[in-house]
C-alpha positions in Angstrom: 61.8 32.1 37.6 60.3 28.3 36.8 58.5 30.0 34.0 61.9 31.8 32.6 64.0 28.2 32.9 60.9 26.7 30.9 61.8 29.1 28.2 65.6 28.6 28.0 66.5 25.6 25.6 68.6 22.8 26.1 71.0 23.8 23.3 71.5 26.2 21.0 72.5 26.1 17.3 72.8 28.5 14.3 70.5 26.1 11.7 69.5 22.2 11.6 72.6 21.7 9.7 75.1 22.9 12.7 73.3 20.0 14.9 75.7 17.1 15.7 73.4 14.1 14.9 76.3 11.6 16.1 76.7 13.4 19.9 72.8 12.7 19.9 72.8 8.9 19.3 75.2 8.9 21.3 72.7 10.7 23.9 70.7 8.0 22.9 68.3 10.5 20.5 66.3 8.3 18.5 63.6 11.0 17.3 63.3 14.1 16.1 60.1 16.9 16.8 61.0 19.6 14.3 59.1 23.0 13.6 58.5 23.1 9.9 57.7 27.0 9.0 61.2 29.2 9.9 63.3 26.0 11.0 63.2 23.7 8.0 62.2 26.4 5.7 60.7 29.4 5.5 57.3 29.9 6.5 56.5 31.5 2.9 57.9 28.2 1.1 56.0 25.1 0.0 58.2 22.7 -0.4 61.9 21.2 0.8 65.0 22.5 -0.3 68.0 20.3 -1.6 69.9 21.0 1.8 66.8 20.1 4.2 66.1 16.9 1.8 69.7 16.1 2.8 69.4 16.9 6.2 66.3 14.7 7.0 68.1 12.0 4.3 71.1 12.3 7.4 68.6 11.9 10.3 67.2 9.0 8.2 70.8 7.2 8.1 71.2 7.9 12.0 68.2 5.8 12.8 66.2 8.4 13.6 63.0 9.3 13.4 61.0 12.7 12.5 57.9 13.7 13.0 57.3 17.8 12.0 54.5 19.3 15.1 53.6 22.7 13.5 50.8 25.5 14.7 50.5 25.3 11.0 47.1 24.4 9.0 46.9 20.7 7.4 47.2 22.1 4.5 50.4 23.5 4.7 52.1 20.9 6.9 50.9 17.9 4.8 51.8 19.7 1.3 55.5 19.8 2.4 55.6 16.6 4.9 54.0 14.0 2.5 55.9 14.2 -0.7 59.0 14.0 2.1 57.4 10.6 3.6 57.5 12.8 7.4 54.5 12.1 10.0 53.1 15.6 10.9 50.9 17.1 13.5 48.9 20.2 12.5 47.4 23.0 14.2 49.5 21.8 17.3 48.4 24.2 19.7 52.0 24.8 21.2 53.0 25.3 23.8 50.7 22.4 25.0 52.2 19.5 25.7 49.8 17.3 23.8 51.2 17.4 20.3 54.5 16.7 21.5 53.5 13.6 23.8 51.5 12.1 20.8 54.7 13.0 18.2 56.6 10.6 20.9 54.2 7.8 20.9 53.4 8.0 17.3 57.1 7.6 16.9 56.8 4.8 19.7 59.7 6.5 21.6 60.2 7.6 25.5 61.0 11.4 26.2 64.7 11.2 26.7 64.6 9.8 23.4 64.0 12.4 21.7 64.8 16.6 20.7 62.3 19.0 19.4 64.1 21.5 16.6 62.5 24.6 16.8 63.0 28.7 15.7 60.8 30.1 18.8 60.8 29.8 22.3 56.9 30.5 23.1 56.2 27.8 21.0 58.9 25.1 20.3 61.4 25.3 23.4 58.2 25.7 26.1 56.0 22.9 24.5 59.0 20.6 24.2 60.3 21.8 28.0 56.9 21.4 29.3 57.0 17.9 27.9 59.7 17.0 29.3 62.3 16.9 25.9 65.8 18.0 25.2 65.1 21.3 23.1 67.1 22.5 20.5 66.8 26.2 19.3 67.8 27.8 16.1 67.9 30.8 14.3 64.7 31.6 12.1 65.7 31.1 8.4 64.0 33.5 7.4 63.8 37.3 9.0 60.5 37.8 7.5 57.7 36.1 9.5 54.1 36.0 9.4 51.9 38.2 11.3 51.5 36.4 14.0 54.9 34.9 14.9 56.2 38.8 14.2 54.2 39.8 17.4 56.1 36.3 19.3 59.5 37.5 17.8 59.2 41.0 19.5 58.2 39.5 22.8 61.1 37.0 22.4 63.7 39.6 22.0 62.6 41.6 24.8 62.7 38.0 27.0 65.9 36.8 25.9 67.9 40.3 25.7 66.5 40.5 29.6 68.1 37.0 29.8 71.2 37.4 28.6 71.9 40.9 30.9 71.2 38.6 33.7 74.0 35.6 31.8 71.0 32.9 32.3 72.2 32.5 28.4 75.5 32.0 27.2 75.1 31.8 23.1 76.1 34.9 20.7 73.2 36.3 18.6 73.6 36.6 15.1 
C-alpha cells in the first residue's frame, strides 16, 4: 500500500495551463520541476510552442523558478531548454530521487518549495513523491508516445483504473 500512495499525486490537472500559479505562491511554491517530453510538449517536438513560451513567461512573473528534469538525452533537453533560458537535468534516471534533490538545490530552494509537473506516474509523481515534493499530474499532450513510455502508459492504466475501483483517486479521466 506505501508503494501505491507513492504513486498517487498531490494534485491533478488536465494541462500546465489549468495549474493555478497564484494558489501556489500562496503555498509558498517558489520552483517548478517540469517533465519536458508529453507535459510541455510533445515528446516528437523540438522546440516551445507560443502557449508554453507564455506559460513559463507566467511562472517567470510569479517569481518562480523552473528547472525541466527529463529521462531525456542532452541533446534533446538542452535543444528546447536553452534557447528558452531553463536549467535542465538530462538522462535523470527517474524515479530516483537524485535529479530532483539537485533541481532543488540548483534552484537554491527547500522541498516544500517547490512542485514537479509531470505526464507519468512511474516517472514524474514517484521521483517527486520519493523526494519528498508536492506533485502535480497532467494529461500527456500528446496520445502518441515513444516506445518506451507506451510500455509505462499501459502499466499506468492498469494501476490507476485498479485505483480508482478502490476511490484512492477522485479525478475524471479524459
Amino acid at each position: 500500500m506505501r508503494l501505491l500512495n507513492k504513486l498517487l499525486p498531490n494534485q491533478y490537472e488536465k494541462s500546465i495551463y489549468n495549474i493555478d500559479l497564484d494558489a501556489l505562491r500562496k503555498k509558498g511554491i517558489k520552483g517548478v520541476i517540469t517533465d519536458l517530453d508529453n507535459t510541455l510538449v510533445e515528446w516528437d517536438r523540438p522546440d516551445a510552442t507560443p502557449e508554453v513560451r507564455a506559460w513559463l513567461k507566467q511562472l517567470r512573473e510569479a517569481g518562480m523558478k523552473v528547472t525541466i528534469v527529463s529521462n531525456n538525452t542532452s541533446k534533446r533537453v538542452k535543444a528546447f531548454a536553452e534557447p528558452e533560458g531553463i536549467v535542465f537535468i538530462h538522462a535523470a534516471r527517474k524515479p530516483q530521487r537524485r535529479a530532483f534533490r539537485q533541481a532543488c538545490q540548483a534552484m537554491e530552494l527547500a522541498k516544500d518549495e517547490v512542485v514537479v509537473i509531470g505526464d507519468q506516474i512511474f516517472t514524474d509523481v514517484l521521483g517527486g513523491n520519493r523526494a519528498g515534493l508536492h506533485t502535480i499530474l497532467v494529461v500527456p499532450v500528446s496520445s502518441s508516445d515513444g516506445w518506451a513510455t507506451r510500455l509505462n502508459r499501459r502499466m499506468e492504466r492498469i494501476v490507476l483504473n485498479w485505483m480508482k475501483r478502490r476511490g484512492m483517486i477522485q479525478w475524471e479521466d479524459e
